[in-house]
FIMARLO-928335 format. One line per field, with one value per residue (C-alpha): residue number from 1; x, y, z. Coordinates in nm, 3 decimals, padded with zeros to 5 digits. Layout:
# FIMARLO-928335
nr	NUM|... .
xx	X|... .
yy	Y|... .
zz	Z|... .
***
This chain:
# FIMARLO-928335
nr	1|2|3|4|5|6|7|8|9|10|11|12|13|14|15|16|17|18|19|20|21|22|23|24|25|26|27|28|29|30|31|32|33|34|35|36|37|38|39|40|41|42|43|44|45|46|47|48|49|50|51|52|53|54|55|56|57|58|59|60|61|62|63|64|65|66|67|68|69|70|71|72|73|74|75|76|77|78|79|80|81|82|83|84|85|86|87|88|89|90|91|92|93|94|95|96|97|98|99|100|101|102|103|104|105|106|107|108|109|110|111|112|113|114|115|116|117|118|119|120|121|122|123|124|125|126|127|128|129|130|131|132|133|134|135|136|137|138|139|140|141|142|143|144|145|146|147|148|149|150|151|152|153|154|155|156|157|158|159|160|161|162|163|164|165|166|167|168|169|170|171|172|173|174|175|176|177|178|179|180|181|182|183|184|185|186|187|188|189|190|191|192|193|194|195|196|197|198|199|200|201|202|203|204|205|206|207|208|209|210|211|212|213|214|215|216|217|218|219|220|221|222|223|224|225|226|227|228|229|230|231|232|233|234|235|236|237|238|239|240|241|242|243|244|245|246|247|248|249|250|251|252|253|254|255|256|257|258|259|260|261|262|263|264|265|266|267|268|269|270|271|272|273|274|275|276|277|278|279|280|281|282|283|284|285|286|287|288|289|290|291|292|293|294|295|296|297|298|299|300|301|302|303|304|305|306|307|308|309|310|311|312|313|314|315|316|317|318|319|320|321|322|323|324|325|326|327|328|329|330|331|332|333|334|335|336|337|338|339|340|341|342|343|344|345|346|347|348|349|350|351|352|353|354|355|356|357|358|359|360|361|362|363|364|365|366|367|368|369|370|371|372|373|374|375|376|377|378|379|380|381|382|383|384|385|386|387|388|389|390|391|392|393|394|395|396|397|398|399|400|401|402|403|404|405|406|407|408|409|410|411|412|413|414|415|416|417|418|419|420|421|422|423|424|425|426|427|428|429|430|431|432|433|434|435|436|437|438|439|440|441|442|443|444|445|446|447|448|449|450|451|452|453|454|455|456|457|458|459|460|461|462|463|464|465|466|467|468|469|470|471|472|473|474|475|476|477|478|479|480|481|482|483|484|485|486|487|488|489|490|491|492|493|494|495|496|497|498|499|500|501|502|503|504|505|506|507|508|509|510|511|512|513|514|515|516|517|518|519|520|521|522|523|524|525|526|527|528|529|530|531|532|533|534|535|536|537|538|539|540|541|542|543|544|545|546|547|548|549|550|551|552|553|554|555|556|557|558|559|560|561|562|563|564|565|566|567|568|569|570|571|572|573|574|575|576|577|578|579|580|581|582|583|584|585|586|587|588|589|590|591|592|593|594|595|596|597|598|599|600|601|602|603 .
xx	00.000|00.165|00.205|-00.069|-00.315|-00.244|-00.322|-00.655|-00.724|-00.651|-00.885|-01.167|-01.171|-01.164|-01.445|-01.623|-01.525|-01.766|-02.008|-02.234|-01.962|-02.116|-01.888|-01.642|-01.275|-01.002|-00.793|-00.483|-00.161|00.033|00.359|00.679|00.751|00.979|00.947|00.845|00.642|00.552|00.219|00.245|00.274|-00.052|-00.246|-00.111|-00.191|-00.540|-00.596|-00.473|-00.697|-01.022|-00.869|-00.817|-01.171|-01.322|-01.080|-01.223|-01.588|-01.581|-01.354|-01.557|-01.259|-00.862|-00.896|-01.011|-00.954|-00.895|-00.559|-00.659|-00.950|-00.757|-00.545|-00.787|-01.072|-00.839|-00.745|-01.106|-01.117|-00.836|-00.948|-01.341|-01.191|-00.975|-01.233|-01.470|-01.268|-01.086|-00.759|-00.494|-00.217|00.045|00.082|00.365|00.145|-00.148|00.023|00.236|-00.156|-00.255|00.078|-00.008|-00.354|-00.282|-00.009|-00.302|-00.527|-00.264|-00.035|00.114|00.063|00.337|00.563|00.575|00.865|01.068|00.987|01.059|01.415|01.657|01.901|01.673|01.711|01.412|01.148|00.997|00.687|00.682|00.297|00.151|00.396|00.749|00.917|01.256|01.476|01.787|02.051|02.399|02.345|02.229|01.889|01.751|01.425|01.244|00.947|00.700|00.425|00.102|-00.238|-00.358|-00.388|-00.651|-00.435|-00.181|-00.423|-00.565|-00.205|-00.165|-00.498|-00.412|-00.089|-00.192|-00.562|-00.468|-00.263|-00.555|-00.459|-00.581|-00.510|-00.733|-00.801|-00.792|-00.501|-00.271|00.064|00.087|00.369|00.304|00.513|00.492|00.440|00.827|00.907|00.966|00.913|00.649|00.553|00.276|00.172|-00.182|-00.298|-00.315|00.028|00.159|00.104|00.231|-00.003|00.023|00.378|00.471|00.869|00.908|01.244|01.304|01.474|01.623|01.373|01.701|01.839|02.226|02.486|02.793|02.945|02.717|02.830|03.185|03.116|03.001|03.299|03.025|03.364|03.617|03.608|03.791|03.531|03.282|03.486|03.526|03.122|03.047|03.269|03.102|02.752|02.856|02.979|02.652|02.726|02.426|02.501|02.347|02.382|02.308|02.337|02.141|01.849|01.920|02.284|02.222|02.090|01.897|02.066|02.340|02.157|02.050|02.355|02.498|02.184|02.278|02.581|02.309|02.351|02.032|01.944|01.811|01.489|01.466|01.184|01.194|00.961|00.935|00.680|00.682|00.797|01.156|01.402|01.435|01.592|01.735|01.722|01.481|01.333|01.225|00.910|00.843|00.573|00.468|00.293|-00.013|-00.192|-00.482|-00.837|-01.089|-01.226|-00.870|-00.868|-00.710|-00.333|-00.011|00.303|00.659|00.639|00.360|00.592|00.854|00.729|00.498|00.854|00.972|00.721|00.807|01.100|01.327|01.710|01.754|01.529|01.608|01.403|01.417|01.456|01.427|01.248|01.129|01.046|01.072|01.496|01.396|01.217|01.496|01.799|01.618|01.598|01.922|02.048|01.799|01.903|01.859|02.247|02.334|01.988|02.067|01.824|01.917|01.885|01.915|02.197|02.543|02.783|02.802|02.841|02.529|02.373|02.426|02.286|01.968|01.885|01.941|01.665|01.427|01.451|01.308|01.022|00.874|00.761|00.946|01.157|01.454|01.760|02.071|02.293|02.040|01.922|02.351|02.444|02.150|02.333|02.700|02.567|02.341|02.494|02.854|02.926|02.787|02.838|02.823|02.706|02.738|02.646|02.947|02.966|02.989|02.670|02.839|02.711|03.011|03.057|03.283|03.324|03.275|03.271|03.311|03.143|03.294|03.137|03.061|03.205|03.142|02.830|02.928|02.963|03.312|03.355|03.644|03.676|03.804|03.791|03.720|03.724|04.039|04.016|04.340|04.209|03.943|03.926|03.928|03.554|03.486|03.425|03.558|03.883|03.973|03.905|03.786|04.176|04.223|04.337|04.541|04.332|04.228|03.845|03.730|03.522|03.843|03.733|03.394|03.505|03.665|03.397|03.168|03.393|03.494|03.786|03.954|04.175|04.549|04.660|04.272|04.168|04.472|04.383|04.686|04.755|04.739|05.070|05.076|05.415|05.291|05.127|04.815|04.509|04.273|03.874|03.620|03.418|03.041|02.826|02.615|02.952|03.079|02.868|03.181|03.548|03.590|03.481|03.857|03.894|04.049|04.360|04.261|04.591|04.697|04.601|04.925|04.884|04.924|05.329|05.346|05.571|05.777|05.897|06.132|06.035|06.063|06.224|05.910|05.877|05.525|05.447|05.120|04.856|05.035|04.855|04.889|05.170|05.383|05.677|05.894|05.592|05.373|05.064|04.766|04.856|04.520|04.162|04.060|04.148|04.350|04.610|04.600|04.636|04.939|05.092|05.023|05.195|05.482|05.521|05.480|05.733|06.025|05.942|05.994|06.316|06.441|06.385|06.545|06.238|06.090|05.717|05.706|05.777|05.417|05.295|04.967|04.787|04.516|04.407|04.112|03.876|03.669|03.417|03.345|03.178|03.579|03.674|03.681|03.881|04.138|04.188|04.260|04.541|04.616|04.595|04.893|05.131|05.089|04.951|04.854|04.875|04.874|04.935|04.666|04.481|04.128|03.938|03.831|03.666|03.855|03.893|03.771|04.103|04.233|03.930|03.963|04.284|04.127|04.243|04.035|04.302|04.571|04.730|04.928|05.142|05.324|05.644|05.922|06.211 .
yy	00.000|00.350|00.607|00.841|00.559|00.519|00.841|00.835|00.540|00.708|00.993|00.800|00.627|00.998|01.100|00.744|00.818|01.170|01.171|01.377|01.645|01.974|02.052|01.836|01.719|01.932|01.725|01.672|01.801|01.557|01.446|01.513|01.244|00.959|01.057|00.757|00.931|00.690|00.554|00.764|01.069|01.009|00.938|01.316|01.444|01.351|01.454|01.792|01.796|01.692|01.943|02.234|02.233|02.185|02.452|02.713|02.640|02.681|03.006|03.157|03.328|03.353|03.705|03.923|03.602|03.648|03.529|03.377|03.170|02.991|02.688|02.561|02.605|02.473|02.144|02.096|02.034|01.863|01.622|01.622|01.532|01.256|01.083|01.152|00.971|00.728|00.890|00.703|00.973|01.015|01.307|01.441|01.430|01.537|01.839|01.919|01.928|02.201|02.405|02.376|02.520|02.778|02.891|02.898|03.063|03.366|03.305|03.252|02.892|02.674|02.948|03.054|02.849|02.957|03.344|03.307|03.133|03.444|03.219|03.195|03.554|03.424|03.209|03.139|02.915|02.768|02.665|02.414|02.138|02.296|02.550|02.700|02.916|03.092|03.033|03.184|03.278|02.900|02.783|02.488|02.291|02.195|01.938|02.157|02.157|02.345|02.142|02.260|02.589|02.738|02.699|02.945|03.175|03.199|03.290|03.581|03.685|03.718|03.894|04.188|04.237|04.429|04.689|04.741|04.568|04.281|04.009|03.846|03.763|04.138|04.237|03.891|04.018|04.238|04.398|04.400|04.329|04.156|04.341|04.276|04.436|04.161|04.238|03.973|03.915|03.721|03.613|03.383|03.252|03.344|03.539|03.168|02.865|02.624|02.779|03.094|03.201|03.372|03.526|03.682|03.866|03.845|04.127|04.115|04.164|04.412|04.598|04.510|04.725|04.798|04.533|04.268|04.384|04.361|04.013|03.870|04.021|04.298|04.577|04.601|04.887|05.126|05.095|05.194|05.433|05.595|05.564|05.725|06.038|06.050|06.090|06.306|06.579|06.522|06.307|06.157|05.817|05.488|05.154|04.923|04.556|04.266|04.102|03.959|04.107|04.305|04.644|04.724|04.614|04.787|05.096|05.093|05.052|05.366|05.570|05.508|05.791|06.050|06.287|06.259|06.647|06.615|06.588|06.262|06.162|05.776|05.655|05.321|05.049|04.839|05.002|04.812|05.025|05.040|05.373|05.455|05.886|06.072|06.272|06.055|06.036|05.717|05.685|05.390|05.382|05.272|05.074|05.129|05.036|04.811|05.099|05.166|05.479|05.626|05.493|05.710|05.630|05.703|06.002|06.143|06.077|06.294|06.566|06.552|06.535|06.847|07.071|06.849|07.050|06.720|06.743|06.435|06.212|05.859|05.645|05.231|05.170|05.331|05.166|05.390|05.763|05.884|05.867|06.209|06.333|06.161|06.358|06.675|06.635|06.553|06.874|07.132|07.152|06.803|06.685|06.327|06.138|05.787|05.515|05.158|05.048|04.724|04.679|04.469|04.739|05.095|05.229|05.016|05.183|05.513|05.367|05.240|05.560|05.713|05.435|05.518|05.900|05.855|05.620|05.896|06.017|06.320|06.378|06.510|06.451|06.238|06.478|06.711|06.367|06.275|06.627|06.574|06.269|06.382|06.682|06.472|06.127|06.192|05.813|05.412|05.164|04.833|04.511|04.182|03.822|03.566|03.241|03.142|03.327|03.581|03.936|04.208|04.595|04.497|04.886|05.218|05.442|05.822|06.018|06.309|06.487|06.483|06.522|06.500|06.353|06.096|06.036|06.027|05.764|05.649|05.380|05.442|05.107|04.747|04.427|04.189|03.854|03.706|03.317|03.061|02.928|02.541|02.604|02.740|03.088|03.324|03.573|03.990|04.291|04.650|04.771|05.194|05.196|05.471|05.769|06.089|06.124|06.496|06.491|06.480|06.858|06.818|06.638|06.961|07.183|07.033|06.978|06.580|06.481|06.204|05.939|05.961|05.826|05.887|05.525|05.449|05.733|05.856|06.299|06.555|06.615|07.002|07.050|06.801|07.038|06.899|07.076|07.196|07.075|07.308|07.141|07.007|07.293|07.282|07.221|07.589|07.775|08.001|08.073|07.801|07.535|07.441|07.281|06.958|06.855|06.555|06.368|06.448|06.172|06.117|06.139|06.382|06.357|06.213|05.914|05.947|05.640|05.642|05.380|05.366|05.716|05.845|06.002|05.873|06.113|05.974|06.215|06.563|06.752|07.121|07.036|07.264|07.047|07.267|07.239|06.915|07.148|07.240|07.561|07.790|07.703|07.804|07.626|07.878|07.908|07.552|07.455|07.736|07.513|07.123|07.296|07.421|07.055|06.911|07.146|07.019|06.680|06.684|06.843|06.630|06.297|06.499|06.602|06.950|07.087|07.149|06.752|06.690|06.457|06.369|06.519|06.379|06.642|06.526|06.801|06.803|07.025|06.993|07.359|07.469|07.376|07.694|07.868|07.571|07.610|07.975|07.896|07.578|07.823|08.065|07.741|07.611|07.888|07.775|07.390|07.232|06.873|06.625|06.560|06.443|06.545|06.304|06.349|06.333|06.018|06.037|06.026|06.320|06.479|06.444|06.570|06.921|06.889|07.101|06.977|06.724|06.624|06.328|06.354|06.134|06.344|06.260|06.172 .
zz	00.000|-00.087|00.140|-00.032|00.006|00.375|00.432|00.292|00.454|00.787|00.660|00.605|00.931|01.115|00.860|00.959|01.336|01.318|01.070|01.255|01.262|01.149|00.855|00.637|00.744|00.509|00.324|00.426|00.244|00.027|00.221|00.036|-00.262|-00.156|00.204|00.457|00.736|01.047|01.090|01.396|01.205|01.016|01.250|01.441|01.134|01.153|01.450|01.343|01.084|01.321|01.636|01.356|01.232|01.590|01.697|01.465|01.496|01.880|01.860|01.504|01.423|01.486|01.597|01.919|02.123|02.504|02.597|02.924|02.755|02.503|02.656|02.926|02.638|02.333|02.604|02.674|02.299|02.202|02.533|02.402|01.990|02.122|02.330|02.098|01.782|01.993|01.912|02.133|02.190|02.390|02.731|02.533|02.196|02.385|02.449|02.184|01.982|02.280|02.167|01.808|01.880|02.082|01.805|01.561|01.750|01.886|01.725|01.401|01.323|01.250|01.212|01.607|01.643|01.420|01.474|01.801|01.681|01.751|01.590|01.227|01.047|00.769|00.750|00.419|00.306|-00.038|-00.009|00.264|00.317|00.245|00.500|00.456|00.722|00.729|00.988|00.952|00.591|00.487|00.364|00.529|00.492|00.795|00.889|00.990|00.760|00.755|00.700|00.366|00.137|00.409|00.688|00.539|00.439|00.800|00.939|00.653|00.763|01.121|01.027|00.778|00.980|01.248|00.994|00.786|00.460|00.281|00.057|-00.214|-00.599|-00.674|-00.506|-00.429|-00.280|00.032|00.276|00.620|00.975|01.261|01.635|01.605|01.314|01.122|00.761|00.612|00.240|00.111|-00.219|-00.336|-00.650|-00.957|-00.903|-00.680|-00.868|-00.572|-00.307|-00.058|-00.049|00.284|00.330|00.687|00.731|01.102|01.293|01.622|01.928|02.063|01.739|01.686|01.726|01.637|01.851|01.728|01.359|01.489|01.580|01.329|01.123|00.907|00.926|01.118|01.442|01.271|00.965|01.184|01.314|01.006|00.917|01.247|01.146|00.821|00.915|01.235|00.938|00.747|00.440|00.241|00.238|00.060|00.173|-00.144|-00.209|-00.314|-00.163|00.194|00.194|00.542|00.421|00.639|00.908|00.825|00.815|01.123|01.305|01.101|01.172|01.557|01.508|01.445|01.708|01.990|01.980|01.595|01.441|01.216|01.017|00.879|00.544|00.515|00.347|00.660|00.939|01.009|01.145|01.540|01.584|01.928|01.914|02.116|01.845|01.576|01.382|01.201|00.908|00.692|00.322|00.311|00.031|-00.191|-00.018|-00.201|-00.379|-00.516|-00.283|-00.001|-00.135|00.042|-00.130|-00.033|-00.230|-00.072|00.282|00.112|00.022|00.336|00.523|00.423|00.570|00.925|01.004|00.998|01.069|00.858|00.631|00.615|00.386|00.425|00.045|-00.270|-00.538|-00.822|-00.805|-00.457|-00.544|-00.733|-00.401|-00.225|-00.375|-00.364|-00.007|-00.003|-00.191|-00.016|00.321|00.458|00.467|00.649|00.497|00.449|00.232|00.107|-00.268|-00.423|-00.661|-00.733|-00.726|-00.589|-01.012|-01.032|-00.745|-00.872|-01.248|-01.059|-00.906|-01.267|-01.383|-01.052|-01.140|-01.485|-01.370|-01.187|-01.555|-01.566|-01.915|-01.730|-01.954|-01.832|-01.785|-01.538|-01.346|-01.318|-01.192|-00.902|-00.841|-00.825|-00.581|-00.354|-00.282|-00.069|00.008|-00.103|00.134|-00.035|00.177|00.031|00.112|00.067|-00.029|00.337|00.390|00.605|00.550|00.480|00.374|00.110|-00.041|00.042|-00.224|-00.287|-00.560|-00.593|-00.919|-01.239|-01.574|-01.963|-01.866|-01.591|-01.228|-01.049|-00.783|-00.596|-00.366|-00.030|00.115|-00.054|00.089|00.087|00.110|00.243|00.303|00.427|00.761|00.819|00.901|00.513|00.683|00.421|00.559|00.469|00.602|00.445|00.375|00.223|-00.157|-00.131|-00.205|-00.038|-00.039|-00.147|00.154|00.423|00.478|00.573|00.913|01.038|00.900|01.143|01.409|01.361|01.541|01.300|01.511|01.452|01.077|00.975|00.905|00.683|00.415|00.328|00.423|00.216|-00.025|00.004|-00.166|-00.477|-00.737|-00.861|-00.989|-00.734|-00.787|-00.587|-00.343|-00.421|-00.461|-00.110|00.093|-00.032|00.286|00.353|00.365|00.586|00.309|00.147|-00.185|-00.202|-00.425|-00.696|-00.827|-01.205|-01.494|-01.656|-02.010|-02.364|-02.277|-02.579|-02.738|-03.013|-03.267|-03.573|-03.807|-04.218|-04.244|-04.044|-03.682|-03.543|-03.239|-03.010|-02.849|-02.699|-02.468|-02.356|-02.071|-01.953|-01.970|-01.703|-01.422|-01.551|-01.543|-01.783|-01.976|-01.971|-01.992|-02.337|-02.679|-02.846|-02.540|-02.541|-02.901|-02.885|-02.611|-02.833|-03.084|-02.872|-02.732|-03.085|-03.230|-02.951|-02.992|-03.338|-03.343|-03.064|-03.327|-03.605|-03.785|-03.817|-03.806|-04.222|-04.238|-04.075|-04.356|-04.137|-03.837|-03.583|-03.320|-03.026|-02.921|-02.597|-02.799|-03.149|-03.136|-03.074|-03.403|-03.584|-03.238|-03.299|-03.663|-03.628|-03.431|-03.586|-03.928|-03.836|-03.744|-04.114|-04.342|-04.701|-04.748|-04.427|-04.346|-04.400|-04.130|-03.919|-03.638|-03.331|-03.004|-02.685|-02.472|-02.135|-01.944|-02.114|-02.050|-01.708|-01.748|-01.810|-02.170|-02.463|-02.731|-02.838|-03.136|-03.267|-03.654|-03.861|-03.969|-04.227|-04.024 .
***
């Protein structure tokens, strides 16, 4: 006899046991294929079944039940169904069914367990009979089952009725939490084709800190060290990664550095973050109603923020077009806001936000949407989820400004891995690269005391010449705002190569070749200056300008053309060399470069 058929077999002799029961006995879920569940099992189930349907008539519904009526009225029961049916169960079984009941009836079914689990960070049901969890960053399947499609319906119910929303044919997802601030997702059919999908992501009943993130090897002391300084001087920072990579989490520890004395408003879907400040105001979307009405988005929360008098907005997640109402913020007088986004990298961070601006329906152009971009987002921390499952901030990233049409970032810190422990646990620490973020002046702006050596960045060369970038626009508030130094690209020195009885010269840039520094900002000064350089290289291989047989010069602007052939003009008047026109390359660009030119000379 298979398993299936035992099953029903047991079924029909509860059904045969009470057939003047007042309502039909729910079929019971289909055990897992191959599996070989004890007689014992079946027979629990069955009485699960009977004690589930029993449960629910005598209590009419799961919710506004007294808590100190339930177990001695749900033992009465499961003692009056046992009798009844001749069940023969165990003290232990007997009540281990009471437990099960009482879950169902206040709390959250099956699930209770595994919420209350401080070990499990999420719990996820694929329909009735197959439950996942996370432990230490590993999925594992578990043999808790629920009793059919209905059962599982009944627990979303009881979670998303006391916030107001709801969950059918017309609208089959929904967002909700837990008392605990768990965030909880739900899907039914027709969007679920294996049943009612239900993915809780548990939070801790005390919110981590920065020890606990230190523990379980998130960043290093000094990392946080250097996150605290940054939000104490008021950088807008992101935290992105992908899906279950510690986000949030991660966001909440850093929002802890806010001072106490400010204002800070928080805009979430589901309320999640368990901030620790005196002064903070949280506020939650809310959906649609059944008449479509009454919907307030994260948007409407923004802009609704603004006129709250907030110190700093932090919003759980951007998804689509409150980043617009999100960077605005962030540039108009609302400096250290912090929000999450989803993405693999911090460039594609920064390209998803481009993506969520547009969706908001607004025909802003690229470059307008980038610029926003460049002046409102200071810093990206990057979380990840290993292969080991451990959760890490494996870059934090500096953007910096904008030009020819994209974003500069720099990392500051990225993750190292130096090994792999014997237990598979993966080994590295956040390490500096090297460079000197733009925003070292900020800390001392706002009074920020940096530790001695400043996490590793390296100090300020002030004898080292280098060309000066100006500050982001809504740091310059006075005199006291300095400019930072950016190091020089190295390029348009030039290469010359004697070949065939020719002299082939590369790309030559307007260098001064006594200081190693731009000549002038406009074209003409700098074509002068190409020339000047192209005119000493040549002689030095043993050529001469009127031996130019072919000329290739790069222009930032294409509108400069006619300024450049003026100049270009009065160096070969009449029949010039051949030649061709090209855009500039980024890097010399970056440079500062409005010209260069390479030629092919007889030698």
């Amino acid at each position: 006899m298979s398993l299936l058929q035992r099953v029903e077999r047991a079924q029909k002799a509860a059904d045969t046991s009470n057939a003047n029961a007042a309502a039909p006995t729910p079929t019971a879920p289909v055990p897992l294929a191959g599996a070989r569940v004890p007689a014992r099992e079946e027979l629990l189930r069955t009485v699960r079944l009977r004690l589930q349907q029993e449960v629910i008539g005598a209590f009419d519904t799961l919710l506004d039940v007294s808590a100190t009526d339930v177990r001695p009225k749900v033992e009465a029961i499961v003692d009056r169904v046992v009798a009844q049916n001749t069940f023969a169960v165990t003290r232990d079984e007997r009540l281990r069914l009471v437990e099960e009941m009482v879950h169902d009836l206040m709390g959250f079914g099956p699930l209770e367990p595994f919420l209350r689990d401080e070990t499990i960070t999420e719990v996820m049901v694929n329909g009735p009979t197959r439950i996942y969890i996370e432990r230490a960053g590993k999925i594992h399947r578990v043999d808790s089952v629920f009793l059919n499609d209905e059962h599982v319906l009944r627990i979303i119910d009881r979670i998303i009725t006391p916030l107001g929303r709801r969950i059918d044919e017309s609208s089959p997802r929904v967002d909700a939490r837990l008392p605990d601030g768990s965030r909880v997702n739900a899907v039914i059919e027709p969007l679920s084709l294996v049943g009612p999908v239900i993915t809780v992501r548990k939070f801790s009943a005390r919110p981590y800190t920065v020890d606990d993130l230190i523990n379980f090897g998130t960043a290093t002391p000094e990392m946080f060290e250097f996150l605290q300084a940054c939000i104490e001087a008021r950088l807008n920072v992101f935290v992105s990664g992908g899906t279950g990579s510690g986000k949030t989490t991660t966001l909440n520890v850093i929002s802890s550095f806010i001072p106490n004395d400010e204002r800070i408003v928080t805009i979430e879907d589901a309320a999640e973050l368990q901030l620790r400040q005196e002064h903070v105001i949280p506020l939650e979307s809310r959906p649609a109603n059944l008449e479509g009405e009454g919907e307030i988005t994260i948007r409407n929360l923004l802009r609704n923020a603004m006129h709250m008098r907030p110190d700093r907005i932090i919003v759980g997640e951007c998804r689509s077009g409150e980043a617009l109402d999100m960077i605005q913020a962030m540039t108009t007088g609302h400096d250290g806001s912090l929000s999450t986004g989803h993405a693999n990298s911090p460039k594609d961070m920064l390209r998803r936000l481009e993506t969520m601006v547009l969706m908001t329906g607004y025909e802003l152009p690229l470059r307008a949407i980038r610029e926003q971009l460049a002046s409102a987002v200071d810093l990206i921390v990057h979380t990840a989820r290993l292969k080991d499952g451990s959760r890490k901030i494996v870059n934090i990233t500096e953007i910096f400004g904008i030009e020819d049409d994209e974003i500069l970032t720099q990392d500051i810190f990225t993750f190292e891995q130096t090994g792999i422990s014997e237990e598979g646990k993966i080994q590295g620490e956040l390490k500096p690269t090297g460079i000197r973020p733009n925003f070292m002046g900020q800390f001392k702006v706002n009074g920020v005391e940096l530790p001695p050596g400043e996490f590793g960045i390296p100090p300020q060369d002030k004898a080292k010449k280098t060309p000066v970038r100006a500050l982001k626009a809504r740091w310059n508030t006075g005199e006291s705002s300095p400019a930072t130094q950016v190091s020089p690209v190295n390029v348009g020195r030039g290469r010359a190569i004697t070949a065939g009885g020719m002299v082939y010269i590369s790309s030559l840039g307007p260098i001064d070749p006594t200081t190693g520094q731009i000549v002038g900002s406009e074209i003409k000064e700098q074509t002068r200056q190409c020339l000047n350089n192209l005119k000493a290289k040549l002689e030095a291989a043993g050529s001469s300008l009127d031996k130019i047989v072919w000329a290739n010069w790069s222009l930032r602007e294409p509108s400069e053309f006619d300024t450049f052939n003026e100049e270009w003009l009065r160096w070969f008047p009449g029949d010039g060399p051949v030649g061709q026109g090209t855009l500039m390359p980024p890097l010399q660009k970056r440079a500062g470069f409005r010209v260069s030119i390479g030629v092919i000379a007889e030698a």
